[in-house]
C-alpha positions as CSV (number, residue, x, y, z in Angstrom):
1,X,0.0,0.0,0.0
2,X,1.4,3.5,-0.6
3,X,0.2,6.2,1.7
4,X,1.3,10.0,2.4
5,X,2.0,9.2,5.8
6,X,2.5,6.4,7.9
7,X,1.9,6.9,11.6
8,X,4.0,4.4,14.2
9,X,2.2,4.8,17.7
10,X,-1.4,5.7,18.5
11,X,-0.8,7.3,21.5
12,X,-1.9,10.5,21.9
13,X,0.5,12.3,19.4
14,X,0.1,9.2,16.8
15,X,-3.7,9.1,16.5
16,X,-3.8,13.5,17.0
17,X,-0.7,13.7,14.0
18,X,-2.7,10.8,11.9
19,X,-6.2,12.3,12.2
20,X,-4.8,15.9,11.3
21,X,-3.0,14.4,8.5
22,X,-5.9,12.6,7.1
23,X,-8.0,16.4,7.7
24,X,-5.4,17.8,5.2
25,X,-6.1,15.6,2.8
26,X,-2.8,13.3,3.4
27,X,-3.7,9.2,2.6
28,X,-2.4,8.1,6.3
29,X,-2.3,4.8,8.2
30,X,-1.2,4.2,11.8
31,X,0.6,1.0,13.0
32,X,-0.2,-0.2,16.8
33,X,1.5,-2.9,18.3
34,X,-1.1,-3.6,20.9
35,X,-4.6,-5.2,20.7
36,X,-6.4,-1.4,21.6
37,X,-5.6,2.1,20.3
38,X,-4.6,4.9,22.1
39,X,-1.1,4.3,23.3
40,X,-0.2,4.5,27.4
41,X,-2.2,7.5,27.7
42,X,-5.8,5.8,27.1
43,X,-4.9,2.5,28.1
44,X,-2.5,2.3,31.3
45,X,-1.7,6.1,32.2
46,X,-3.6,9.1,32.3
47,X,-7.1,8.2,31.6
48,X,-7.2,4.7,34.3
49,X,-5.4,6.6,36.6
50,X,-7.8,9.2,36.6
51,X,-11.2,7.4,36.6
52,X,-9.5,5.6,39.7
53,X,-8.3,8.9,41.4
54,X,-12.0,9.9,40.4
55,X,-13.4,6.8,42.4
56,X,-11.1,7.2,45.0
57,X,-11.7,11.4,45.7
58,X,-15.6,10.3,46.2
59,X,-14.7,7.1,48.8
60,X,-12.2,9.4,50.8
61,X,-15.1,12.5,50.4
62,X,-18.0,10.2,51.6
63,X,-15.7,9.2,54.3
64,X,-14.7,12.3,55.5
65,X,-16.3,15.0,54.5
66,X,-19.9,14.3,53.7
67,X,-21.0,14.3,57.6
68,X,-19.3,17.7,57.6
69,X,-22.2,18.8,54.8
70,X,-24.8,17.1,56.6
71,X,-24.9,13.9,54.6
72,X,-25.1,10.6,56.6
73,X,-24.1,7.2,56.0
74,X,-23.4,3.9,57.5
75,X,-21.4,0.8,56.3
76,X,-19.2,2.8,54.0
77,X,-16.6,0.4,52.4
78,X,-14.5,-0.5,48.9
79,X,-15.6,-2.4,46.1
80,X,-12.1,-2.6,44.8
81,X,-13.4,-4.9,41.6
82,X,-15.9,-2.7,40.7
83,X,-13.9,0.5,41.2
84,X,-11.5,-1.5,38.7
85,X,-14.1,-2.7,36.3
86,X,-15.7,1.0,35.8
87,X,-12.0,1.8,35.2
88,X,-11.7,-0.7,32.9
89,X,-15.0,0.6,31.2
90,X,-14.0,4.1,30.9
91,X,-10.6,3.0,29.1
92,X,-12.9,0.5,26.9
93,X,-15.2,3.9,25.9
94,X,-11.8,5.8,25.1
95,X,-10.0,3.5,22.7
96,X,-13.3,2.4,20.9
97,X,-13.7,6.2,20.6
98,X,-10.4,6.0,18.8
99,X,-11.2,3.4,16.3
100,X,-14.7,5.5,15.5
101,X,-12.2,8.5,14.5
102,X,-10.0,6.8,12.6
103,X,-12.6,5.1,10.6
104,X,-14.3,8.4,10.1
105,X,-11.2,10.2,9.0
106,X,-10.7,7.0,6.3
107,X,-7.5,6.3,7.9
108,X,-6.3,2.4,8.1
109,X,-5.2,1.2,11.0
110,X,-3.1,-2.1,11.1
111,X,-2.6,-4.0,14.5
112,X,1.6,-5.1,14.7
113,X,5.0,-3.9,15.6
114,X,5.9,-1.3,12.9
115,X,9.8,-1.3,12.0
116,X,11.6,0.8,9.1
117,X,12.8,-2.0,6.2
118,X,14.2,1.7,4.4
119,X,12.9,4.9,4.9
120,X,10.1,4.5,3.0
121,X,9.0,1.3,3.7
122,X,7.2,0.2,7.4
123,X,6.9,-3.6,8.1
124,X,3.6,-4.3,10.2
125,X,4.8,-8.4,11.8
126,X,1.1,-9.0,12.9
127,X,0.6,-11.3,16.1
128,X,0.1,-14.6,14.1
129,X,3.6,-14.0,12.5
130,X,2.5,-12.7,9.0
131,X,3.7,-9.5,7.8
132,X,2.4,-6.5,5.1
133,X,4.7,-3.5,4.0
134,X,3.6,-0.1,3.5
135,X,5.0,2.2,1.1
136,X,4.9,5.9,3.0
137,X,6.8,9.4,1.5
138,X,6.8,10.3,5.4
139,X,6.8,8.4,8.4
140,X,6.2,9.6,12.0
141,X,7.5,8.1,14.7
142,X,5.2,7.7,18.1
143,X,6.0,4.7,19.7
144,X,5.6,6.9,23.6
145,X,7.4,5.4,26.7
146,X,7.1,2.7,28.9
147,X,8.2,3.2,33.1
148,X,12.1,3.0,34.0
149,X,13.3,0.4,35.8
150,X,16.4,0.5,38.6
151,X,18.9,-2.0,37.3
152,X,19.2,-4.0,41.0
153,X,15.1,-4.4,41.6
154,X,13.6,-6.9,40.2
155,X,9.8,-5.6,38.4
156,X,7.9,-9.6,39.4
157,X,4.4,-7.6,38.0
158,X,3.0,-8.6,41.5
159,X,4.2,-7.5,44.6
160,X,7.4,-5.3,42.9
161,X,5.2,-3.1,40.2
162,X,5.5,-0.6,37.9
163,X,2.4,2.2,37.4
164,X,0.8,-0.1,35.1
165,X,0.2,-3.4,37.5
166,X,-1.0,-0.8,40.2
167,X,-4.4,0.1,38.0
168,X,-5.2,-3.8,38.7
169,X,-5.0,-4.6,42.6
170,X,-7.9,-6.5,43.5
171,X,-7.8,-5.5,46.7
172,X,-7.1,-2.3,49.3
173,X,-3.9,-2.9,50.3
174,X,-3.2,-2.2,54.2
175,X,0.7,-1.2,53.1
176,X,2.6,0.3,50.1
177,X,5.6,1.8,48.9
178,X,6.2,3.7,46.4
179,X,9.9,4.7,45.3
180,X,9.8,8.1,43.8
181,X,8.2,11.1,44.4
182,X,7.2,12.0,40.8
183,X,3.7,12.7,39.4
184,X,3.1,9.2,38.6
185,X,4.1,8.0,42.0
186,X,1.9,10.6,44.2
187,X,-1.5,10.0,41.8
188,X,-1.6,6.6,42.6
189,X,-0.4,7.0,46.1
190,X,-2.9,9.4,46.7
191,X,-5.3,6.9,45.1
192,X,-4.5,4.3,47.8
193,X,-4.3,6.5,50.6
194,X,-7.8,7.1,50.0
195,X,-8.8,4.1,50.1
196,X,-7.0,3.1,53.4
197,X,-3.4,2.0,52.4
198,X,-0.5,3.4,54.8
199,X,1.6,4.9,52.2
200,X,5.1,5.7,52.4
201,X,6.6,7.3,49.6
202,X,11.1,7.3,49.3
203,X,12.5,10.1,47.4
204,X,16.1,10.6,46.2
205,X,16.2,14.5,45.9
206,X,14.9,16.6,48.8
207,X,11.4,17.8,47.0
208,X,8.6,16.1,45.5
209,X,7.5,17.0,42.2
210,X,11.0,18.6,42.2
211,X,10.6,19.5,38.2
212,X,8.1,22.4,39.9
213,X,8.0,25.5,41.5
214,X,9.5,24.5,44.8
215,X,6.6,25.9,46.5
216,X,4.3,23.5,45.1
217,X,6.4,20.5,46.6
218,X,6.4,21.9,49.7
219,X,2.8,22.7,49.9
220,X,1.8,19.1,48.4
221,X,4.1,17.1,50.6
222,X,2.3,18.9,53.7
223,X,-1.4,18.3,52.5
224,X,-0.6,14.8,51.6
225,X,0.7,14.2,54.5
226,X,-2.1,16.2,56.8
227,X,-5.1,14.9,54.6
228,X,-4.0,10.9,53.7
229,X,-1.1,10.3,56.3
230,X,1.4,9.7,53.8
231,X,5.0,9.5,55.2
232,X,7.9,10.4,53.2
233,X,11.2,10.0,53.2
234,X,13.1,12.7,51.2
235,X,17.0,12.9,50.7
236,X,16.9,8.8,50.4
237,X,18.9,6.4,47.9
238,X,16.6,3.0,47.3
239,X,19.4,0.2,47.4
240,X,17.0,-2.5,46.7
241,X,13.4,-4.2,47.1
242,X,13.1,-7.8,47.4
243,X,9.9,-10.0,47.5
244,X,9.1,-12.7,50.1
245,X,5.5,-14.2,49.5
246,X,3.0,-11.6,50.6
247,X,5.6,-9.1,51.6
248,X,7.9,-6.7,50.0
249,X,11.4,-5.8,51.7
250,X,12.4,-1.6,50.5
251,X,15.6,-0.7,51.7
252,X,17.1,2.7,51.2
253,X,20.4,4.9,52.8
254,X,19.9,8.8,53.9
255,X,22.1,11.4,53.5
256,X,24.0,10.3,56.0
257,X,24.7,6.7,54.8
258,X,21.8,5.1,57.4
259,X,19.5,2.5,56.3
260,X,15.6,2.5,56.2
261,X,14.3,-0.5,56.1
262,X,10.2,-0.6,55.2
263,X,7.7,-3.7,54.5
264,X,4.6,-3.3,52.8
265,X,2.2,-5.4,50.8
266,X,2.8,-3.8,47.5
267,X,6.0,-1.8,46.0
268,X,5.3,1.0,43.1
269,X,8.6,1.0,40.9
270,X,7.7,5.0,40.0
271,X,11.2,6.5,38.8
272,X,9.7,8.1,35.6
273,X,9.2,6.8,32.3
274,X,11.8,5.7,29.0
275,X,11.7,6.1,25.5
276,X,10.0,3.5,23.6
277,X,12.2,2.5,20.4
278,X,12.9,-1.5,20.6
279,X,12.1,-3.1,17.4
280,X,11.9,0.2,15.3
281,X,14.8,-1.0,13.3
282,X,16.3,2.4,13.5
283,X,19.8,1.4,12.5
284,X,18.6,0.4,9.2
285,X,18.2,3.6,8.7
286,X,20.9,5.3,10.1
287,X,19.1,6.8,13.1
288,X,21.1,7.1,16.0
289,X,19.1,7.3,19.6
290,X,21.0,9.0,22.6
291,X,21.9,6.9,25.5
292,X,20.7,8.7,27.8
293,X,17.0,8.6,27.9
294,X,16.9,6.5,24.6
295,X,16.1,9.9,23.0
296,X,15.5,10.2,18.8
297,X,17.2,13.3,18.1
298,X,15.2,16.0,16.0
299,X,15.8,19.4,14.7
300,X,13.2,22.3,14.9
301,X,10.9,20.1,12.7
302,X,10.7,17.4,14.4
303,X,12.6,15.4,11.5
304,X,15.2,13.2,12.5
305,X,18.3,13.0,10.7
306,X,16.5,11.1,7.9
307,X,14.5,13.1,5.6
308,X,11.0,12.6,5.7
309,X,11.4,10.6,8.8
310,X,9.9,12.7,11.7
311,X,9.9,11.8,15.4
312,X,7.1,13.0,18.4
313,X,6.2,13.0,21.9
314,X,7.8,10.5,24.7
315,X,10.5,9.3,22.2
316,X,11.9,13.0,21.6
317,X,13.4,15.5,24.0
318,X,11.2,17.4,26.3
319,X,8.5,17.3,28.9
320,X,6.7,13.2,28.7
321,X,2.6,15.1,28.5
322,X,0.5,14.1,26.2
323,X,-0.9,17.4,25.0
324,X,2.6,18.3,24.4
325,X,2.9,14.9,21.8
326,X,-0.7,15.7,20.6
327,X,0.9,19.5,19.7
328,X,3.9,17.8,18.1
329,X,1.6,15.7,16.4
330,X,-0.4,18.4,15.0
331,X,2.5,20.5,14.1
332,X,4.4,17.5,11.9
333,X,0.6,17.2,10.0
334,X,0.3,20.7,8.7
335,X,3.8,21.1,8.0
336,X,3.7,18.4,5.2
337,X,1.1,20.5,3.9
338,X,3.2,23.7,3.8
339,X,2.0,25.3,6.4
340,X,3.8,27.6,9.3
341,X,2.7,26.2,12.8
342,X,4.8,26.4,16.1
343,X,5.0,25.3,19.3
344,X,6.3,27.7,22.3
345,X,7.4,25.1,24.8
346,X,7.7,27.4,27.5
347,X,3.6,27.2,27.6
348,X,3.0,23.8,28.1
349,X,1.0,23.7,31.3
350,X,2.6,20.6,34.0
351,X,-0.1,18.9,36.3
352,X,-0.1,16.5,38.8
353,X,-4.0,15.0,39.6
354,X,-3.6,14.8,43.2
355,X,-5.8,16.6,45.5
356,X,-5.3,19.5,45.7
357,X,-4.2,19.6,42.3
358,X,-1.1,21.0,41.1
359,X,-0.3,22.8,37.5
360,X,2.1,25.0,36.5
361,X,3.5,27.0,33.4
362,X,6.4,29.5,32.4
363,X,9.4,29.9,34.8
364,X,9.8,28.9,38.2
365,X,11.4,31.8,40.6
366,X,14.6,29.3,40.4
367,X,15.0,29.5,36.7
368,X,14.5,33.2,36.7
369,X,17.3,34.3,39.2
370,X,19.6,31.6,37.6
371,X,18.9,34.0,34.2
372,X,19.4,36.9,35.6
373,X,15.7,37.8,35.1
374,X,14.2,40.6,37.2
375,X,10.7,39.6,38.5
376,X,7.9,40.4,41.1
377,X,6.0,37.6,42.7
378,X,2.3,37.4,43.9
379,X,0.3,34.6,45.4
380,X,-3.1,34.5,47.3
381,X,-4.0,31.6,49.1
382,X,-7.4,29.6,49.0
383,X,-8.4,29.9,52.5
384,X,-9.2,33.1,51.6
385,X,-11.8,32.1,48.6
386,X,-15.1,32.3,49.5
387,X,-15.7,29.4,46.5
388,X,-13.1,27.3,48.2
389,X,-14.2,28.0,52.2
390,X,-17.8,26.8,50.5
391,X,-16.5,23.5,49.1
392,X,-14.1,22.8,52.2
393,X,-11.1,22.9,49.9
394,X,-8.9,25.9,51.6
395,X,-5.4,23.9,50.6
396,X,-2.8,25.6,48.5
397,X,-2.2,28.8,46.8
398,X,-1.7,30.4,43.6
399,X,0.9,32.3,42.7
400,X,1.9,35.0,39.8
401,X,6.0,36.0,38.7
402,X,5.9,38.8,36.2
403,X,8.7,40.5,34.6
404,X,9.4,43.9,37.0
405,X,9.7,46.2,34.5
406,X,7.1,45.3,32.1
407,X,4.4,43.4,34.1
408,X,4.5,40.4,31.4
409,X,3.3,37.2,33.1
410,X,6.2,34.4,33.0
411,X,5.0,32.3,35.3
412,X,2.0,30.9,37.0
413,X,2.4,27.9,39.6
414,X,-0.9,27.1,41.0
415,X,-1.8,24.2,44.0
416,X,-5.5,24.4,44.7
417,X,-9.4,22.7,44.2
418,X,-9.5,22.2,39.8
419,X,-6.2,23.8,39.5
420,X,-5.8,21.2,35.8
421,X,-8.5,23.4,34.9
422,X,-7.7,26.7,35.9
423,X,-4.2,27.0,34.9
424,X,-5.9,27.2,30.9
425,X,-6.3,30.9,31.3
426,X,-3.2,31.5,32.2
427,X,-1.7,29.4,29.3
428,X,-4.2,31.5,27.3
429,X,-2.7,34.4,28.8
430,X,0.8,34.2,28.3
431,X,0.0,33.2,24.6
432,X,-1.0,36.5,24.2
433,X,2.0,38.0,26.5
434,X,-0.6,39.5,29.0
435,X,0.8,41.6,31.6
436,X,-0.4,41.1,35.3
437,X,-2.6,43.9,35.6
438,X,-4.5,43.0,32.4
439,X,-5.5,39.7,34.4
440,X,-6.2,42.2,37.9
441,X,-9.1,44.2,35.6
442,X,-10.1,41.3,33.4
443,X,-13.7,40.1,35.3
444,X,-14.0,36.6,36.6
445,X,-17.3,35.1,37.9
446,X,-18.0,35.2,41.8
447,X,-17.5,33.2,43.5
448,X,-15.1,30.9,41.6
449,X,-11.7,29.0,42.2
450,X,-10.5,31.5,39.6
451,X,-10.6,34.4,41.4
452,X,-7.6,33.7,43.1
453,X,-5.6,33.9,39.7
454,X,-6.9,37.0,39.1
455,X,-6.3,38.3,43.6
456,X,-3.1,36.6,42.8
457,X,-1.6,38.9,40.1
458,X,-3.6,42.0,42.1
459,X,-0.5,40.9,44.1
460,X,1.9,40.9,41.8
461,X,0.6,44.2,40.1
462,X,1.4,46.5,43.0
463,X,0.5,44.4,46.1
464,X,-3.3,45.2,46.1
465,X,-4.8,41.6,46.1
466,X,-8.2,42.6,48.0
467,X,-9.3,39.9,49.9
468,X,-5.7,39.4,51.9
């Protein structure tokens, strides 16, 4: 078959780059290796781990909060395999949503590994071991990530797991550890904690979510621990994690060279996530991957060294989002058609779906004293929004930097009730290089979480938040 473009990966940035390609007017087919489209995203990252977190916010809510609003109720408890099988119906819903589009945009889709016989040609080697080429003039490479593993633990898939094993427990653990203090590692502690688990979390560096505004860790790691009694241990080297029957054996050495020795029922393996290239068949190419990271190198374009060969998402440099692959994907699609797109990296919002949430965009106060840059802060915390004293969620704080001699917003760092949400406008805002008074006189509804945004860069303006 000869096609315009052939798509490797259905993940978020494969099925967004082959759906915009087929809008164009591009003949475009999409290789998957697994049985359901959609890539980690749909199928074992963000959308399970949020229907669970979902789940999980209303058990810990009805538990308690709910007498606090006058709601009653007796012999509360966990139905962990239906909490799992709604999960495993909202992931069902997404991926067949998947196949729909594709079918509607006339694009083929072909279940196998794809790998590059030449630059132009894509083997699909289906499961029962027969094979088809494809004949492309471009080829996009969004094959995603899959977790890191440390060298000296051994992943067994069911005491020592890795993010995806941990959307399947059966059953409310009473114990768990999770090694890192990541993202992924706090969601689906948070989602356990809920639930009951005693969750201790072991950090290498001294802050969680240490990738964000230091502010944000700190504030997290104190609500985390206040609201689900989750212990940590920051400033910790894991040294190993072995399984005996029912029970799981983490050690790990402090600063000062002493050992911690914990035993739960379950171990989270959450160090962060690897570029997916294994079976690609790169080096019949002449692509070269980095070793670090297992990175495909791209220019400005997103084309690899080999022209007409383009690379997106988990398997290039940058943040591992999947709006930031979906972007990439969008942006490889309509330049094949001659158009101009771009992508400002700097704006691509972080967020971590714990409660309270955390999001952030821009530069943290750290990157802008290591440049030099001149700034003025502003935050306003949500114990003192009326929206938020209403809904019992008074956690966290929002906080605007803006350049101190022109007011331009660079930064916005947010930990607060829908924070995922709210931190759109101020994407939206720094698109458009807003300033912070133009968000101080720009309305917002009353009473709303956003508010605070708006009290926030108040503050920043010239220190006249109102309600503080």
């Amino acid at each position: 078959m000869q096609y315009d473009v052939v798509v490797i990966g259905s993940g978020p940035g494969g099925y967004v780059a082959a759906i915009r390609c087929a809008q164009l007017g591009l003949k475009t087919a999409v290789v998957e290796k697994y049985k359901t489209f959609g890539g980690t995203c749909l199928n074992v990252g963000c959308i399970p781990s949020k229907a669970l977190l979902d789940s999980s916010e209303h058990y810990h809510n009805a538990a308690h909060t709910f007498a606090t609003h006058g709601i009653e109720l007796k012999s509360l408890k966990v139905n962990m395999p239906q909490m799992i099988a709604r999960k495993d119906d909202v992931v069902a819903q997404n991926t067949a949503g998947i196949t729909y589009l594709f079918k509607k945009n006339k694009i083929d889709a072909l279940q196998g590994l794809g790998s590059f016989i030449d630059k132009n040609t894509v083997l699909v080697t289906k499961e029962d071991g027969s094979t088809e080429q494809l004949s492309a003039k471009n080829v996009i490479i969004a094959t995603g990530s899959k977790p890191t593993v440390l060298p000296f633990i051994n992943i067994d898939k069911n005491r020592i797991i890795t993010s995806t094993e941990a959307l399947n427990i059966k059953e409310v653990p009473k114990t768990m550890v999770i090694i890192g203090g990541g993202v992924i590692g706090l969601e689906l502690g948070s989602v356990y904690a809920r639930l009951g688990t005693k969750v201790s979390v072991v950090e290498f560096l001294p802050s969680i979510i240490s990738s964000m505004d230091t502010g944000l860790g700190k504030e997290l790691q104190r609500v985390l621990k206040k609201s689900l009694g989750i212990e940590f241990y920051m400033n910790h080297k894991v040294t190993g994690a072995t399984a005996k029957g029912k029970i799981v054996t983490v050690t790990a050495d402090d600063a000062k060279g002493e050992e911690l020795k914990l035993s739960a029922d379950y171990c989270i393996v959450a160090v962060g996530r690897t570029a997916y290239t294994e079976g690609l068949g790169l080096d019949k190419i002449g692509i070269e991957i980095t070793e670090r990271g297992k990175k495909i190198p791209v220019n400005e374009h997103l084309e690899t060294s080999v022209p007409g060969v383009y690379a997106i998402g988990d398997v290039v440099a940058g943040l591992m989002l999947a709006h930031k692959a979906e972007d990439e994907g969008t942006l490889v699609a309509e330049q094949l058609v001659g158009q101009k797109p771009h992508i400002d990296y700097n704006l691509i919002p972080g967020v971590v779906y714990t409660w309270p949430e955390v999001a952030s965009v821009g530069k943290t106060e750290e990157q802008l004293r290591e440049n030099g840059i001149k700034y003025k802060s502003g935050s306003f915390p949500f114990k003192a929004s009326g929206r938020a004293k209403a809904s019992m969620d008074t956690d966290g704080f929002i906080k605007v930097l803006a350049n101190a001699e022109t007011d331009e917003i660079l930064g916005v760092h947010m930990i607060g009730p829908r924070a995922a949400d709210m931190i759109a406008e101020a994407v939206l805002a720094m698109e458009f290089r807003a300033s912070a008074e133009d968000i101080a006189r720009v309305s917002h509804a009353h009473p709303t979480y956003t508010e605070a945004f708006r009290e926030a860069a108040m503050a920043a303006t010239d220190n006249r938040a109102i309600h503080i």
